[in-house]
Structures are given as C-alpha cells and as structure tokens.
C-alpha positions as CSV (number, residue, x, y, z in Angstrom):
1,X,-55.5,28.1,-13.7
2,X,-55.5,24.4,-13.1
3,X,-57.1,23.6,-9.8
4,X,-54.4,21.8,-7.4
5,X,-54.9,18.2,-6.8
6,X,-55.8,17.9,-2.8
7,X,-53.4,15.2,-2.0
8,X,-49.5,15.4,-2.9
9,X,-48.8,12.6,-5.2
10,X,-46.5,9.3,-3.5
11,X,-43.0,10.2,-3.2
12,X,-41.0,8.4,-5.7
13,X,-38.0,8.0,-3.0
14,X,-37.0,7.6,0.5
15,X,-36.1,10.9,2.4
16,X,-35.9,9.8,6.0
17,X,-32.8,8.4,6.3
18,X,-29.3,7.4,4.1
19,X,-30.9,3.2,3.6
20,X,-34.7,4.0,4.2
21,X,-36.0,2.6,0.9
22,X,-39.9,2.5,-0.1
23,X,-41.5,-1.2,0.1
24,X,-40.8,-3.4,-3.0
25,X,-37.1,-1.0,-3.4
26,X,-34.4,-3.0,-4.3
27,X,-30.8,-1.8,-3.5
28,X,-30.1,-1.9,-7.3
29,X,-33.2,0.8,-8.1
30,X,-31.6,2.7,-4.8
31,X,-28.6,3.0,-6.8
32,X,-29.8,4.5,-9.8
33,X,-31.8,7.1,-8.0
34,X,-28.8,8.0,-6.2
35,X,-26.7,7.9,-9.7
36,X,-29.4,10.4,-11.3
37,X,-28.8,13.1,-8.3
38,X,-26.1,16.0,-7.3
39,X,-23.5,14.9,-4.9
40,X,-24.6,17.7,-3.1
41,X,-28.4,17.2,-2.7
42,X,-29.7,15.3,0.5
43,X,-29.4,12.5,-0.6
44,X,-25.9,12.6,-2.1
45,X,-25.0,13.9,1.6
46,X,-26.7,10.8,3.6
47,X,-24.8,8.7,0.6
48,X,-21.6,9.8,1.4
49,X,-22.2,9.9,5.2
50,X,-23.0,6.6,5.2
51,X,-19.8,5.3,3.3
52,X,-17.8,7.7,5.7
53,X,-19.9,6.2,8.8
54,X,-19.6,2.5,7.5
55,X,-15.8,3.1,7.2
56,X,-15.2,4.0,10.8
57,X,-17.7,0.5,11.7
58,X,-16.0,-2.0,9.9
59,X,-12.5,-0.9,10.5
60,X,-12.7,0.4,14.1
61,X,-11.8,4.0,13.8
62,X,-12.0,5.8,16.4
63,X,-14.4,8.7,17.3
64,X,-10.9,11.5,17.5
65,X,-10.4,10.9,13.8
66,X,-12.4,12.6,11.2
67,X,-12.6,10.5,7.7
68,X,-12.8,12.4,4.3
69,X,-13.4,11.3,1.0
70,X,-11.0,12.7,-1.6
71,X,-10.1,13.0,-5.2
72,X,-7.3,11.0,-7.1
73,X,-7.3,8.2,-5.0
74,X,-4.9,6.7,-2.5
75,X,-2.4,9.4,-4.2
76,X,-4.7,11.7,-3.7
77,X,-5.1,11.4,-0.4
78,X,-1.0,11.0,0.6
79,X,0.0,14.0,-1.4
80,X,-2.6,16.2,0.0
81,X,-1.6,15.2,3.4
82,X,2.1,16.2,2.5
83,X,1.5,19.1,0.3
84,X,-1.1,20.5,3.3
85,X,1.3,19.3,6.3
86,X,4.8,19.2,5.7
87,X,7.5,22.2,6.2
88,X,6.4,22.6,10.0
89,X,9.4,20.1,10.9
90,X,12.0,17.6,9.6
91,X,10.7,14.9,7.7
92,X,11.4,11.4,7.4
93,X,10.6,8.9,4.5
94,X,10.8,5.1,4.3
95,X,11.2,3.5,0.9
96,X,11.2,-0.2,0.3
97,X,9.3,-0.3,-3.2
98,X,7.6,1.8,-5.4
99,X,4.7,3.5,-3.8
100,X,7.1,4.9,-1.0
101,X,10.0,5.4,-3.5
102,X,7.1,8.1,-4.8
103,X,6.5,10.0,-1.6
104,X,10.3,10.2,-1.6
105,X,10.1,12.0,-4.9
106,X,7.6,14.3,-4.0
107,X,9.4,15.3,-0.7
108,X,12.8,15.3,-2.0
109,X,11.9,17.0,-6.1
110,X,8.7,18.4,-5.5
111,X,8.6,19.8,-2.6
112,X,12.4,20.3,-1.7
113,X,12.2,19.6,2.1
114,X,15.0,17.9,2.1
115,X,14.0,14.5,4.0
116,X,16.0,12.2,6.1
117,X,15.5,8.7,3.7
118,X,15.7,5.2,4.8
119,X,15.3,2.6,2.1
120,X,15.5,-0.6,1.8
121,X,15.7,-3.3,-1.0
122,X,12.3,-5.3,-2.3
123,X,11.6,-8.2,0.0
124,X,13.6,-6.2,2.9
125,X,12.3,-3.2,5.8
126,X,15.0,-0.5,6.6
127,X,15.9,-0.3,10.3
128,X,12.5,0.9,11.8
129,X,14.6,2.1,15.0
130,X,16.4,4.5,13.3
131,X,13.2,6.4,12.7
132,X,13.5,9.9,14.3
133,X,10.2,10.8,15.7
134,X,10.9,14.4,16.3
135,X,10.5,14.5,12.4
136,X,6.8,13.8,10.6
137,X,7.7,10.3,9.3
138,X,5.7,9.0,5.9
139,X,5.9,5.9,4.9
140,X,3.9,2.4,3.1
141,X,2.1,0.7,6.3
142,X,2.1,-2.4,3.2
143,X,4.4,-2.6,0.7
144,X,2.0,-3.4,-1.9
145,X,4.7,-4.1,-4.8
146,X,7.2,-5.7,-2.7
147,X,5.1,-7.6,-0.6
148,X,6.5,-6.3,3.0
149,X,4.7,-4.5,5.2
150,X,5.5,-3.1,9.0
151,X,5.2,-6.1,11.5
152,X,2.8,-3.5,13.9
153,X,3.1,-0.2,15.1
154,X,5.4,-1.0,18.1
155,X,8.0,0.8,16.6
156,X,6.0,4.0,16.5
157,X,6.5,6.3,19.5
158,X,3.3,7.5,21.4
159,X,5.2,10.2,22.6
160,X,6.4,11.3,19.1
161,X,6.8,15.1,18.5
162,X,6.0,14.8,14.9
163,X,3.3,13.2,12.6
164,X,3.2,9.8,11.9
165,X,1.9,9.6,8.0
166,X,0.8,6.5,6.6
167,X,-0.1,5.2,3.3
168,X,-2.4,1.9,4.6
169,X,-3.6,1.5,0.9
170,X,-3.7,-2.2,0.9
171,X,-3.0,-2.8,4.4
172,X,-6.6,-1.7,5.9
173,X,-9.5,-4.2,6.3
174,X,-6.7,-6.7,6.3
175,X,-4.6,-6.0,8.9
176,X,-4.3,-4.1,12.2
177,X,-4.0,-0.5,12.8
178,X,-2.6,0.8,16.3
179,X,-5.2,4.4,16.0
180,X,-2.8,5.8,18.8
181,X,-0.5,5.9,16.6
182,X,-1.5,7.3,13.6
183,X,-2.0,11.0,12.9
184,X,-2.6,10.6,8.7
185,X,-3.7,7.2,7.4
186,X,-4.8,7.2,3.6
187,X,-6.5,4.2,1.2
188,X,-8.4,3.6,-2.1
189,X,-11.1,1.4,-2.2
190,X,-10.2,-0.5,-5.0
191,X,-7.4,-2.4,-3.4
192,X,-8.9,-4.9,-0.1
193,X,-12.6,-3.6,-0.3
194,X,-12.1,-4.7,-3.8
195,X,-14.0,-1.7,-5.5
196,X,-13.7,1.0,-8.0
197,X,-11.3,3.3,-7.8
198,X,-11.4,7.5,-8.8
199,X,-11.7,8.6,-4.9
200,X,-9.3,8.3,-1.9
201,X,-9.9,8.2,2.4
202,X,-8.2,10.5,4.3
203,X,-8.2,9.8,8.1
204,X,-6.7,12.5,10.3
205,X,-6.3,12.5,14.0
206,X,-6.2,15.0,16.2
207,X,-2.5,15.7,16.0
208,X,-3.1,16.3,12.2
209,X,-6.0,18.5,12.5
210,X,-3.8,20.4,15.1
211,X,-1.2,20.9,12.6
212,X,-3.4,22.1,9.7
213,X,-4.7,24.7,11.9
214,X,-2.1,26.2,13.2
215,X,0.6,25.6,10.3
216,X,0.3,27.7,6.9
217,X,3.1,25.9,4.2
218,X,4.9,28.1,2.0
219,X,3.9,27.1,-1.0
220,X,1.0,27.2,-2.9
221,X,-1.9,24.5,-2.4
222,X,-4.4,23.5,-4.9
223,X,-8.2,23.7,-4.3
224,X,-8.5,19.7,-4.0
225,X,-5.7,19.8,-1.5
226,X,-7.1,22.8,1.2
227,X,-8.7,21.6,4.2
228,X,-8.9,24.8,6.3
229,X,-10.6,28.0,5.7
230,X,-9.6,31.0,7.9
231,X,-7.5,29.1,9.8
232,X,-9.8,26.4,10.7
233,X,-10.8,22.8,9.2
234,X,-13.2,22.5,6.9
235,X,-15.9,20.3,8.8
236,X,-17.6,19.7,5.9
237,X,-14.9,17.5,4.1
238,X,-15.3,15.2,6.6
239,X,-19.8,14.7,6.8
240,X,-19.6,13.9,3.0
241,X,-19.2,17.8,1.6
242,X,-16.5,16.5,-0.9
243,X,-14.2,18.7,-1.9
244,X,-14.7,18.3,-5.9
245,X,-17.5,16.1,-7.4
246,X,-17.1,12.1,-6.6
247,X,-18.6,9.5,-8.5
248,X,-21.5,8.6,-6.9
249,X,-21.3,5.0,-9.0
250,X,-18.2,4.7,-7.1
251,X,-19.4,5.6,-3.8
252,X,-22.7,3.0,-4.0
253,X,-19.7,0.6,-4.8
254,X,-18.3,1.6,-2.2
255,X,-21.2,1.1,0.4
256,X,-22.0,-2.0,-1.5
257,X,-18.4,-4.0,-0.3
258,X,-18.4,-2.1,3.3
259,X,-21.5,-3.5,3.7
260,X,-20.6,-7.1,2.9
261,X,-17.4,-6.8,4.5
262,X,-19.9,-5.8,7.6
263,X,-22.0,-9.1,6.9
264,X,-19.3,-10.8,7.3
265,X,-18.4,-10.4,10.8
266,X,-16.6,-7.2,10.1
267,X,-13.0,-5.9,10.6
268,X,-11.5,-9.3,12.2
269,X,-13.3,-11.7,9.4
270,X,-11.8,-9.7,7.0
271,X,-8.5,-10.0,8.2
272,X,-9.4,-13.9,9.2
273,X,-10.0,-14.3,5.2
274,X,-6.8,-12.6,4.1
275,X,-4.8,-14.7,6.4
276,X,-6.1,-17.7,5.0
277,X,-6.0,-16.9,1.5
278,X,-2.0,-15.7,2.7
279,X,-1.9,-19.0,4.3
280,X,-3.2,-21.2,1.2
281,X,-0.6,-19.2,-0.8
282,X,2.4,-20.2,1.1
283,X,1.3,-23.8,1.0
284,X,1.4,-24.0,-2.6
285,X,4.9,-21.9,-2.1
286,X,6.5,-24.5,-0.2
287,X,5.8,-27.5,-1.6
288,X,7.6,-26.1,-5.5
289,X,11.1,-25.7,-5.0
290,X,11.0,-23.2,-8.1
291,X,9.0,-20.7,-6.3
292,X,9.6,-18.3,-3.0
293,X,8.8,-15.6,-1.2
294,X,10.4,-12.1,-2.1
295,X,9.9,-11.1,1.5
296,X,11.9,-13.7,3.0
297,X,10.8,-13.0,6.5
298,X,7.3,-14.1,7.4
299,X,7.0,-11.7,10.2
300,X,7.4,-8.7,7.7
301,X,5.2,-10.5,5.1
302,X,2.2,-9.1,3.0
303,X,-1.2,-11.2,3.7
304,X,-2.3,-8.9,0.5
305,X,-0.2,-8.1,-2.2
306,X,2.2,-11.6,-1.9
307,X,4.9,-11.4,-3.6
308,X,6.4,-14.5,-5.6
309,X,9.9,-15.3,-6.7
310,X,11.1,-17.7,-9.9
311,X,13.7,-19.6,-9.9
312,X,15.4,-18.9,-13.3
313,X,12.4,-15.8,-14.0
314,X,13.2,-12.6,-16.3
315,X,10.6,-9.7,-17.2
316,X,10.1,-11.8,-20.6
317,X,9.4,-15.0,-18.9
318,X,7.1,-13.9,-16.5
319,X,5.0,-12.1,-19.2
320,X,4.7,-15.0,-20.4
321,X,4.1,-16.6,-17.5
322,X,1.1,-14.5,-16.6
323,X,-0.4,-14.2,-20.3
324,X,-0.3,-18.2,-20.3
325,X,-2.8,-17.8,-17.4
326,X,-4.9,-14.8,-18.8
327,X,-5.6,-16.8,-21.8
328,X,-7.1,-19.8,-19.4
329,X,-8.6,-17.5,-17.9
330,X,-7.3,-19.1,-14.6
331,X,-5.7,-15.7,-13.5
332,X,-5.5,-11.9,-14.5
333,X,-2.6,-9.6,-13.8
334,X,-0.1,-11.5,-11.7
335,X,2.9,-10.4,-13.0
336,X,5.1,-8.3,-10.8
337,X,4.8,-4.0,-10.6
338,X,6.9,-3.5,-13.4
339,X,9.9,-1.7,-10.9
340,X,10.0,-4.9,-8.7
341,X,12.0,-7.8,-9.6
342,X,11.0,-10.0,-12.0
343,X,8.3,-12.1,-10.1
344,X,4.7,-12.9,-9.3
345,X,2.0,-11.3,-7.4
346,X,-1.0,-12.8,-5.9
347,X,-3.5,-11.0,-4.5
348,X,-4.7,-12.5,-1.1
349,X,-7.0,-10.0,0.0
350,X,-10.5,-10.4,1.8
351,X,-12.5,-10.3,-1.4
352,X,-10.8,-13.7,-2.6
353,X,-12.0,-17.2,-1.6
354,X,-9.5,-19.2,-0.2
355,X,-10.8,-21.9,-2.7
356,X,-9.7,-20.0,-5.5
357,X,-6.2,-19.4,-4.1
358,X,-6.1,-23.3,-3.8
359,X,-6.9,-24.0,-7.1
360,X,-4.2,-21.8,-8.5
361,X,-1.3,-24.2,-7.6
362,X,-2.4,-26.6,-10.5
363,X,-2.2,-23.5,-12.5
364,X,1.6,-22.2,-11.8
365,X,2.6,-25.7,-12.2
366,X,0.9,-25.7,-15.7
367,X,2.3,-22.5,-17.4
368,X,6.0,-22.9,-15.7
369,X,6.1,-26.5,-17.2
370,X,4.6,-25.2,-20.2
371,X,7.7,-22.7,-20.2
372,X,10.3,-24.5,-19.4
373,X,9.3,-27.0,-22.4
C-alpha cells in the first residue's frame, strides 16, 4: 500500500458559500468550475440559489412568493402555470398581440376550458374593467410585439376570487409590479436582463400555491409541468432543485446580468434606464413626421419593446428597411414580430445605453431615404 500523505492537499474550489472564491479566483475561472459540475451537486445548488435569491433582490419580491427556475422559457413557465392551475374556475384571457393570442390558444384548443376572451387590436388594450375577477384571468403584463403594456395593476382586484396570471416577460426589471396582486408572474432572462435564454422564472404567491395543493386538473401533466407531490408543493423547485437539468452556462449568465443590474442601483435604475432609453426613442419619433407610435397612447406605452410605425411601410419594405441597417451594422433585428403590422421595433430595455438609442435617429433617416430613392 501507498502510505497516505499527512496533509489533505489544497482544495481546488470554494465550498463555503454560493460567491466564496479562493484568493487570485476570477469570476470567469468560477464559471468554468461551475460549468464542469452536476446541477445537482453543492455547488450547482448554491448556483442556482443564488440566481433565485438575486432575483427576489433586484426586483423586490416579496418573502410570500416562492421563485422557480423552469424549462422552455417564459413559455415554459406560462403553460405550466395553466396546464397545473386551470379547470378549478372560469377563466379569462386578454389578447392584444401575439404572445397572449397564444395563451388564448392553449386555453381555448388545448386545453378546451372554454375562456371568456377579450382582445384588442395591436397598438390598443381591451376594456381592463370588464375583467371578471371571479374567473383566473391570464394575460401579457407587456405587450412585447405590440408595444402596449397594462398602465399598473389598479385594475386588478385585491379581493379577487380567482388567480391573477401574468406573463411579465419583458415587463420585469423595467417596470413596476403591484406583488399584491399577482398570484403567477412568469419571465425569461433573455428579454430585459438581456441574457440567454433555454430556462424560464416561475413566481407563485400564496394564492397559487394554495391552488396547486388543493386542486388536481383532469388532465394529464407532464413531468416538467408537476409541482406537487402527494398533494403538497415540491419545495425543492423553488431552493434551486430544478425540475429537469438547466444549463448551468445559462444560469452563471444569468447571475452575471442580476448582478450588474444590482451594481447599478438595482430595481429602480433599471427601470430609470429603460425610461430614458423609451424617452430618447420618442424624441427621435417626434421630430420625423414618417414615423409613429403603434401604441398611440403614451400611458399604455412599452418602455421595452417600442413599437414603430411607417408611413407608407409594407412587410417588403421594412425587410428592407431593417437589412439596410444589419449590413451597417448600426442595428440587428428591428423589424416588426412577423404577426404585427408592418413596422419597427426597438428595443429600450435596461441593458441599452441611451447613447446608442440616440445615435440611431441618423440611422432610420439613412435607410428610409435610401428607400424611398
């Protein structure tokens, strides 16, 4: 036998805490030892815990809602909220673009609750006080392909009898949420923090948690969708015990843009920076008599996803339009989602320098002339 050395060597990383690192550790080399490891080891676990705990810092959640990380995304997160909640009692869902034209679907095709709908045209909200809160309601907190999102949460009643669900996608870390009165709230982090994508947050207040427990849905539920076991939630979900394997590249990404978004000042310099970028935007808006505003109504307006108008604009044009740019490399992927009308978006979110939104006005000028020529 070989004799055992009489010292145990130096441990080659941290273990006493989620950012612990050794002297001379960079966060870069903390990365890669986290990338090399199981999701479920300790260290995965303080990983994940620490995104989770660094989400309910920067945007304020409060210590009654539990916060998961999911698979598939801000998708992810809505349908298993729906597929895991719904049936109890009536639903209700808003529509006034794309992303809530899709939880429509699911209600409506998928599911076959047979939901109360209120829609709206892009640019336009449908009559919030219409909204029956006796029924779980689901809808878009931000329009993020029509630009129009909620004006605030006074239209939500605190004494509701059902669940108020709400896809926050690109309305979190740039605007704010009433907690009170939200039961389900859901976002990706690859839409205001900026990051990659692959996972989705699942918030659930008490309400929620109260209905998973004591309601059973007749249909069947998918593994990535259960959140109880024997009748009670699955704590575990929400301390960084992820349901399937996450990308651990994602979630250092992840912890990488919470944590600048906390240098920053957090939650209200976020907001501060989208509603100057939002600002710069509508400068450059009013003074060119070709653009506008699909949402006509600045109290309803995106300070995120802004939508843009052109006078004259098709689908071909503004392909055009936005591939003119690309080429520059002055701006990627402004043209509208491809079910709005034909238009521009610009994203205004806190990751963007208001700078940079500035110097785009030279830009549109450019490419419509260029156009129009």
């Amino acid at each position: 036998m070989t004799d055992m050395p009489a010292l145990k060597p130096e441990r080659p990383f941290f273990s006493s805490g989620p950012c612990a690192k050794p002297p001379g550790w960079s966060a870069d080399k903390l990365a890669t030892e986290v990338l090399g490891r199981s999701h479920r080891s300790k260290l995965g676990k303080a990983r994940l815990q620490y995104c989770i705990d660094l989400i309910r810092d920067v945007l304020e959640v409060p210590e009654t809602h539990r916060i998961g990380i999911v698979p598939a995304s801000d998708t992810g997160a809505v349908e298993m909220a729906m597929w895991s909640m719904l049936g109890a009692r009536p639903v209700t869902t808003l529509a006034w673009e794309s992303f809530g034209e899709g939880w429509v679907t699911d209600a409506v095709k998928q599911l076959k609750i047979d939901p109360t709908v209120l829609r709206a045209d892009y640019g336009q909200l449908p009559d919030l006080g219409q909204v029956d809160w006796s029924n779980d309601v689901i809808f878009t907190w931000n329009g993020t392909t029509s630009g129009v999102r909620v004006p605030d949460a006074d239209w939500i009643a605190a004494d509701r009898e059902g669940l108020c669900i709400a896809d926050a996608t690109s309305a979190v870390f740039a605007q704010d949420i009433d907690w009170a009165k939200v039961d389900v709230l859901t976002f990706s982090w690859q839409k205001v923090l900026g990051g990659e994508g692959a996972h989705g947050v699942l918030i659930l207040g008490p309400r929620a948690v109260e209905r998973l427990e004591s309601y059973t849905p007749a249909w069947p539920l998918p593994k990535i969708f259960r959140m109880t076991k024997g009748g009670k939630l699955i704590e575990g979900i929400f301390t960084g015990e992820t349901i399937n394997t996450p990308s651990m590249l994602a979630v250092e990404d992840a912890i990488f843009a919470l944590e600048w978004g906390k240098s920053l000042g957090g939650l209200a310099a976020m907001k501060a920076r989208a509603d100057a970028n939002a600002a710069a935007l509508d400068a450059i808006v009013q003074a060119r008599d070709w653009l506008g505003h699909l949402a006509a109504d600045p109290a309803i307006r995106s300070n995120t996803s802004v939508c843009l108008t052109v006078e004259g604009a098709d689908t071909d044009f503004i392909k055009k339009f936005a591939g003119l740019l690309e080429a520059e490399d002055a701006a990627y992927d402004i043209a509208g989602y491809r079910d709005a009308p034909a238009g521009l978006r610009i994203w205004c979110g806190a990751t963007v320098d208001t700078a940079d939104i500035e110097a785009l006005g030279p830009w549109l000028d450019w490419a419509y002339a260029t156009l129009k020529s």
